[in-house]
matplotlib code that plots the C-alpha trace (Angstrom):
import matplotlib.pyplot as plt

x = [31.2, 32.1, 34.2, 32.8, 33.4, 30.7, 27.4, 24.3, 21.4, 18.2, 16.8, 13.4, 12.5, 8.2, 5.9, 4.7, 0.9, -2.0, -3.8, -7.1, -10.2, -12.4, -15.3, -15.5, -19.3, -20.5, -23.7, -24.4, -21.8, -22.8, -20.2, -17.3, -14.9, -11.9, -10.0, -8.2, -4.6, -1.4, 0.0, 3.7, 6.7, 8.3, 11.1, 14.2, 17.1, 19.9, 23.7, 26.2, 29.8, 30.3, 33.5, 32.1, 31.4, 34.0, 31.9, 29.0, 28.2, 24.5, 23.7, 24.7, 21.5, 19.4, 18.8, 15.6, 15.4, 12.6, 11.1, 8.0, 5.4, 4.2, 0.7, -2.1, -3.6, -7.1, -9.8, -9.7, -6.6, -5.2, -1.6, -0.3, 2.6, 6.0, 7.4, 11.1, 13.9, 15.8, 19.6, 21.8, 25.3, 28.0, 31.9, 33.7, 35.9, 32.4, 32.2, 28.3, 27.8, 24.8, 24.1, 22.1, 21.9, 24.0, 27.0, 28.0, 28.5, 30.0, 27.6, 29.5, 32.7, 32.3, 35.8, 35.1, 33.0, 29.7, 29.8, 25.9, 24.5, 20.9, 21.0, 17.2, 15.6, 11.6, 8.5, 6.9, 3.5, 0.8, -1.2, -4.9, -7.6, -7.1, -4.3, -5.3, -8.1, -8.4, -11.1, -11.3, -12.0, -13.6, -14.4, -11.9, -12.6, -9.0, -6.2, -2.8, -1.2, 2.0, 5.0, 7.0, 10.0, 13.4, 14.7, 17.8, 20.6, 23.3, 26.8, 28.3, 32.4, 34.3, 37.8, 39.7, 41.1, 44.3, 47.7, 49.8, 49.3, 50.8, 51.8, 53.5, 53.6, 51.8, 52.9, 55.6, 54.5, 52.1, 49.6, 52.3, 53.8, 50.5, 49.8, 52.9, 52.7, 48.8, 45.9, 44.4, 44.2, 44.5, 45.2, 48.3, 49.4, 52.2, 50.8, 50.1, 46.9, 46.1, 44.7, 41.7, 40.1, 41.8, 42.8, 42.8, 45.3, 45.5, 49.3, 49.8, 52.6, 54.0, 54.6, 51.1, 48.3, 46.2, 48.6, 47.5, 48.2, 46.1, 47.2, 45.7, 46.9, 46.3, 45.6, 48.9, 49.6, 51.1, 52.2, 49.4, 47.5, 46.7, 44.5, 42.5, 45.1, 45.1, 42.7, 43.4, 41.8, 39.8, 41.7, 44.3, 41.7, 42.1, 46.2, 44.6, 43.5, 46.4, 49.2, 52.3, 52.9, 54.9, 56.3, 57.3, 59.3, 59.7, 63.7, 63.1, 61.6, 64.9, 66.7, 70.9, 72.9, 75.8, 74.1, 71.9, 72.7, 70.9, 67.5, 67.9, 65.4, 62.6, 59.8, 60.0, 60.3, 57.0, 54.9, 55.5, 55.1, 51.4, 51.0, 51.9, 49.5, 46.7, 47.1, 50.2, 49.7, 50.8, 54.3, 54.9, 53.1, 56.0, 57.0, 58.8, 60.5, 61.5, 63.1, 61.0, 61.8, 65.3, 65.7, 65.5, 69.2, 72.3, 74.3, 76.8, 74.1, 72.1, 75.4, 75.8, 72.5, 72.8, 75.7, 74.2, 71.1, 73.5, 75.5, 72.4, 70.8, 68.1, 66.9, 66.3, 64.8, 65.5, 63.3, 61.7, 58.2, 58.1, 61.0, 60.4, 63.8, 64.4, 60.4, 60.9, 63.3, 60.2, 57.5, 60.2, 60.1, 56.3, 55.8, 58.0, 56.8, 53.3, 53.9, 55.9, 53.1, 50.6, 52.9, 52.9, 56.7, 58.4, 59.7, 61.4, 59.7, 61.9, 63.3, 66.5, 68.3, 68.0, 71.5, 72.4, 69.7, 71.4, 74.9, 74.0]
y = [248.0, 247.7, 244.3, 242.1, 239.0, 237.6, 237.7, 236.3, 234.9, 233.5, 231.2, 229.1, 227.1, 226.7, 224.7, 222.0, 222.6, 220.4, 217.4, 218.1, 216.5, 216.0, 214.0, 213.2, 214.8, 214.3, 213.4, 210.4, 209.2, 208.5, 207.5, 208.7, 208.3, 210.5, 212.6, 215.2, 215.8, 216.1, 219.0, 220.7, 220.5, 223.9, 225.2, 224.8, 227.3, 226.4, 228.0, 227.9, 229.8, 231.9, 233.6, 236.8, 238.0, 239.4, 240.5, 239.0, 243.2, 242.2, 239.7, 242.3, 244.2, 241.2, 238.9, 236.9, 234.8, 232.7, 230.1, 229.7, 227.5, 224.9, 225.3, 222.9, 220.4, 220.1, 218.2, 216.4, 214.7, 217.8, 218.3, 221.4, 222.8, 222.5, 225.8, 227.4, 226.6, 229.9, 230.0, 232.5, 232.9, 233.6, 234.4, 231.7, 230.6, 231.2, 228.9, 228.0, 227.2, 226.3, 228.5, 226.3, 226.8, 223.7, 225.7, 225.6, 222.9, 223.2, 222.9, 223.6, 225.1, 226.5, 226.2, 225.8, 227.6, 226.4, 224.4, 224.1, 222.9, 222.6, 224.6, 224.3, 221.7, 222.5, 220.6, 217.9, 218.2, 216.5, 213.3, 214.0, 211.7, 210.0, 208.6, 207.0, 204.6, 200.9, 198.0, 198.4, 202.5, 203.6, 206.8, 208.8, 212.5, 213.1, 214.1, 214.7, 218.3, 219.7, 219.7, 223.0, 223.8, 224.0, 227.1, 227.7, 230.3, 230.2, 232.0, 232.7, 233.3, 234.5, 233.5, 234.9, 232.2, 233.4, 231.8, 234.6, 236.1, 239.5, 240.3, 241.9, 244.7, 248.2, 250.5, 247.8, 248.8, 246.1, 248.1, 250.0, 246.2, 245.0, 247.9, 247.8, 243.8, 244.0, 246.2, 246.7, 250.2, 250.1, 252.8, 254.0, 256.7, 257.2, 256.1, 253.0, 250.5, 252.4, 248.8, 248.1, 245.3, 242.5, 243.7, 241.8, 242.1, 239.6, 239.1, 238.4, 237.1, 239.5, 236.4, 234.3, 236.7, 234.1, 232.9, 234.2, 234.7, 236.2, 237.8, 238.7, 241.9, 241.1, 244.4, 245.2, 242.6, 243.9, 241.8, 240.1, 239.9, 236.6, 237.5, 240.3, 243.1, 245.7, 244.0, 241.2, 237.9, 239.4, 239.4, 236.2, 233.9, 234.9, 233.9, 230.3, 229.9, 230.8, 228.9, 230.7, 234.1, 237.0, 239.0, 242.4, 244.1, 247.8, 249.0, 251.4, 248.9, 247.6, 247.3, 248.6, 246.1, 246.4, 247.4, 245.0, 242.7, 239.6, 241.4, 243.3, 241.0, 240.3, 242.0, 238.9, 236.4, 238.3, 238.1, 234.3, 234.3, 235.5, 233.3, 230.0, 231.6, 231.6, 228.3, 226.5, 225.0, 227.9, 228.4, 226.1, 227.8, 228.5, 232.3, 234.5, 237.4, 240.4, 244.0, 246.7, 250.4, 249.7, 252.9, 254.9, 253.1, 254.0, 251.3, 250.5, 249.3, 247.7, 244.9, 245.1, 243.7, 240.9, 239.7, 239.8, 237.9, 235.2, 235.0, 234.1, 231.8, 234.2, 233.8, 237.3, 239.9, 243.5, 245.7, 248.6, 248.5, 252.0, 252.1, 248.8, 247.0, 244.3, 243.4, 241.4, 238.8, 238.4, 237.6, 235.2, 233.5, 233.5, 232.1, 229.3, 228.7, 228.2, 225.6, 223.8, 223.8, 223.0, 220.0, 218.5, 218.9, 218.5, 222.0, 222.7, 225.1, 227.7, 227.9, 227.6, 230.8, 233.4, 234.6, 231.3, 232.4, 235.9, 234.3, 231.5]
z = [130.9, 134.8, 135.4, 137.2, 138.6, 141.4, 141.0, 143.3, 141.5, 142.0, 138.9, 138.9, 136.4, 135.1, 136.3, 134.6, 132.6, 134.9, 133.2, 131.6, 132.9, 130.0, 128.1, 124.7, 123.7, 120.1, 118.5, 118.3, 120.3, 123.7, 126.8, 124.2, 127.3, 128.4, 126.3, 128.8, 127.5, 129.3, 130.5, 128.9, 130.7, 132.3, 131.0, 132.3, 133.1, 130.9, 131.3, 128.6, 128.4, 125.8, 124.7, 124.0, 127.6, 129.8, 133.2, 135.6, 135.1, 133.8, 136.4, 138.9, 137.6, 137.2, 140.1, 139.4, 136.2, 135.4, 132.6, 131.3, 133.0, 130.8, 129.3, 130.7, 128.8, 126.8, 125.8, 122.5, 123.7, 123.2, 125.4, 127.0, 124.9, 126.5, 127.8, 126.1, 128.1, 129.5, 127.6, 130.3, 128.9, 130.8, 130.4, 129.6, 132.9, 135.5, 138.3, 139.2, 143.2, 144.5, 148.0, 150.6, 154.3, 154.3, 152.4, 149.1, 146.2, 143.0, 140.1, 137.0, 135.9, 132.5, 131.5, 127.6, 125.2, 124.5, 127.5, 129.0, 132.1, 133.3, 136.4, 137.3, 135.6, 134.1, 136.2, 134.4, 132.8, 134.5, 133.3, 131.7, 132.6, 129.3, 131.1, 133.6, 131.9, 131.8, 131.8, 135.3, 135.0, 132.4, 133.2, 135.8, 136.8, 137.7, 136.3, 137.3, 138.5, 137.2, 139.2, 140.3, 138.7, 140.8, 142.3, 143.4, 144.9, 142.3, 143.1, 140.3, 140.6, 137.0, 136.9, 134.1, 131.5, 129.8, 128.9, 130.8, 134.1, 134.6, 138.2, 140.5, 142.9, 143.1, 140.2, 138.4, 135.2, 134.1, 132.4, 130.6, 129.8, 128.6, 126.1, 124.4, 123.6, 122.9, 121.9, 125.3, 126.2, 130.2, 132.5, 133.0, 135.7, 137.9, 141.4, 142.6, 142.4, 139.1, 138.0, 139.9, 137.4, 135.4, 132.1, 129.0, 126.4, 123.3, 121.9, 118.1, 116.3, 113.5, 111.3, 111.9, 112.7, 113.6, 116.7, 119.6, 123.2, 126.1, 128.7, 132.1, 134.1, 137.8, 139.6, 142.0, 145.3, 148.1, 151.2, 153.4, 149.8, 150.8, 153.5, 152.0, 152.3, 149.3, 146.3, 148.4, 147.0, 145.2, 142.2, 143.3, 142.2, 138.7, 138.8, 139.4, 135.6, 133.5, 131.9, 133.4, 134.9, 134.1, 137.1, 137.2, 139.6, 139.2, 139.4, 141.5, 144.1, 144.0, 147.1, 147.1, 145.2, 147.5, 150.7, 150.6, 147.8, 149.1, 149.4, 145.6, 144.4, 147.3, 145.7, 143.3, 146.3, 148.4, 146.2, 145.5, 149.1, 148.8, 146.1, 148.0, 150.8, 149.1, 147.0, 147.6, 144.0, 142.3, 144.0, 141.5, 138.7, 135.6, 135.5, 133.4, 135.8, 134.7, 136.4, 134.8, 133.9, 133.3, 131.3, 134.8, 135.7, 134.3, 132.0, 134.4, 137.3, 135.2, 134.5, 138.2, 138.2, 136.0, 137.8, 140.5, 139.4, 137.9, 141.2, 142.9, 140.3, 139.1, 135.0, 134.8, 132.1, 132.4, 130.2, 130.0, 128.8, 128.2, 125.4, 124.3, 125.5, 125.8, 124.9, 122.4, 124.3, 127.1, 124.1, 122.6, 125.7, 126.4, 122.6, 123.4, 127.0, 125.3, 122.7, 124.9, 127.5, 124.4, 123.9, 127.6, 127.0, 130.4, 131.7, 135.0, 137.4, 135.7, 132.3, 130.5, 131.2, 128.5, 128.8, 126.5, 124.3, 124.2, 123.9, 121.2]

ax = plt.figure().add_subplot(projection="3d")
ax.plot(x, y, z, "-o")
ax.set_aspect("equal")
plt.show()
């Protein structure tokens, strides 16, 4: 299934069922009075997140959604039956806005499973001429209409929910990272923007199979993201709803550790840049960085780099995804940084270094 994530809608709910004008008529029974029954209520449209769905893919195929009409009533005292409500489920993490020619206004954000909301609420059954009766009027030949349903222009925006947020440039090796920690099968090629839709990937723990982690790869940023350059924000958004970010630089993005030794690391600090840009809440989002593809650099440079790092105060991983090194240090680390997160413990924007984990 294609991902996904916006989607323009139109949803009306039913009509409400007219009142019945009617007269009692038996034998014997002369003047028997009104007995016109109320009309049913329309259905209403009714959205609820569910944790099955990963795409807006089918309402991207479907526009128009509408509920029953109630029915109308009878005589007898006989009232309409109320129409069904409409049940649309959506991914879990959709964002419901309401498009008028005054802009748009946040209906909903189905951040939970199960969560519902009535996006267009059913029309109300009319009155029958039972109703309206009294010692004053004995015998009315009206009866009340039903009202429309509403209708609305619904936007719908999906932004993935996921503890970890895997990011960084073009061609870092996330897909490769994500594939060896999880299940999920992305992708994987040797040229850059080979991601071109977030990809899902749900980590276990060896010891406790039913602790789990999920992890969002971000398709590729490049500088200027921030303003629609590259995926652009198209796929920023989605860094907005998870816990912590892992970022991946590629090694051989790396700049010349002694030509250049305080620009080594900007790939980490550009794309931080682009996240600021686009939301300045997430400079402070917690992250996990790592140098990627380390098995393409001899021993010797690899130390050079960790000094370096340490010189200038980075808390560095250097891995390979594609060997596995180093691997299980970074899932150490994204274990912990999620039960302490769970726990409202107070973190720093960056965590303890690793290098006393290594040494202790």
């Amino acid at each position: 299934m294609r991902f996904v994530d916006e989607a323009l809608i139109t949803v009306r709910a039913g009509k409400g069922g007219n009142g019945c004008v009617s007269f009692r008529r038996e034998k014997f029974i002369p003047r028997g009075g009104p007995d016109g029954g109320n009309g049913g209520d329309g259905g209403s449209i009714i959205m609820r997140s569910s944790a099955r769905l990963l795409s807006l893919y089918d309402f991207r195929l479907k526009r128009m959604y509408g509920a029953r009409n109630g029915q109308p009533g009878m005589g007898s005292q006989c009232n309409g039956k109320n129409a069904e409500d409409l049940l649309l489920d959506l991914p879990e993490g959709t964002l419901v806005f309401e498009v008028t020619e005054g802009g748009e206004r946040l209906l909903a954000d189905l951040g939970e499973t199960g969560r519902e909301f009535v996006a267009a609420s059913g029309g109300r059954g009319g009155k029958g001429n039972e109703h309206f009766k009294s010692s004053r009027l004995r015998a009315p030949r009206f009866a009340q209409k039903g009202e429309p349903g509403e209708q609305k222009t619904l936007r719908l925006e999906l932004k993935i929910l996921a503890d970890a947020g895997l990011l960084g440039l073009p061609n870092a090796g996330k897909s490769t990272f994500i594939a060896a920690v999880s299940a999920a099968r992305p992708k994987i090629a040797a040229y850059p923007f080979t991601t071109l839709t977030p990809n899902l990937g749900v980590l276990i723990d060896d010891t406790d199979p039913d602790r789990r982690m999920v992890i969002a790869d971000i398709p590729g940023l490049i500088e200027g993201a921030h303003a629609g350059a590259g995926l652009g924000i198209r796929f920023l958004k989605h860094v907005e709803r998870t816990r912590f970010l892992v970022h991946l630089l590629s090694a051989e993005e790396l700049a010349d550790p002694v030509l250049c030794p305080g620009e080594t690391f900007s790939g980490f600090d550009l794309i931080n840049e682009e996240l600021a840009r686009f939301d300045p809440a997430l400079k402070d989002r917690f992250q996990i960085q790592a140098v990627n593809k380390t098995d393409l650099l001899a021993p010797e440079a690899i130390e050079q780099l960790k000094t370096l790092a340490l010189d200038q105060g980075r808390d560095l991983f250097f891995i390979s995804a594609k060997t596995g090194i180093g691997l299980e240090a970074v899932t150490d680390r994204m274990w912990r940084l999620r039960e302490s997160m769970a726990r409202n413990a107070p973190l720093a924007k960056t965590c303890e270094s690793h290098a006393d984990e290594e040494n202790g």
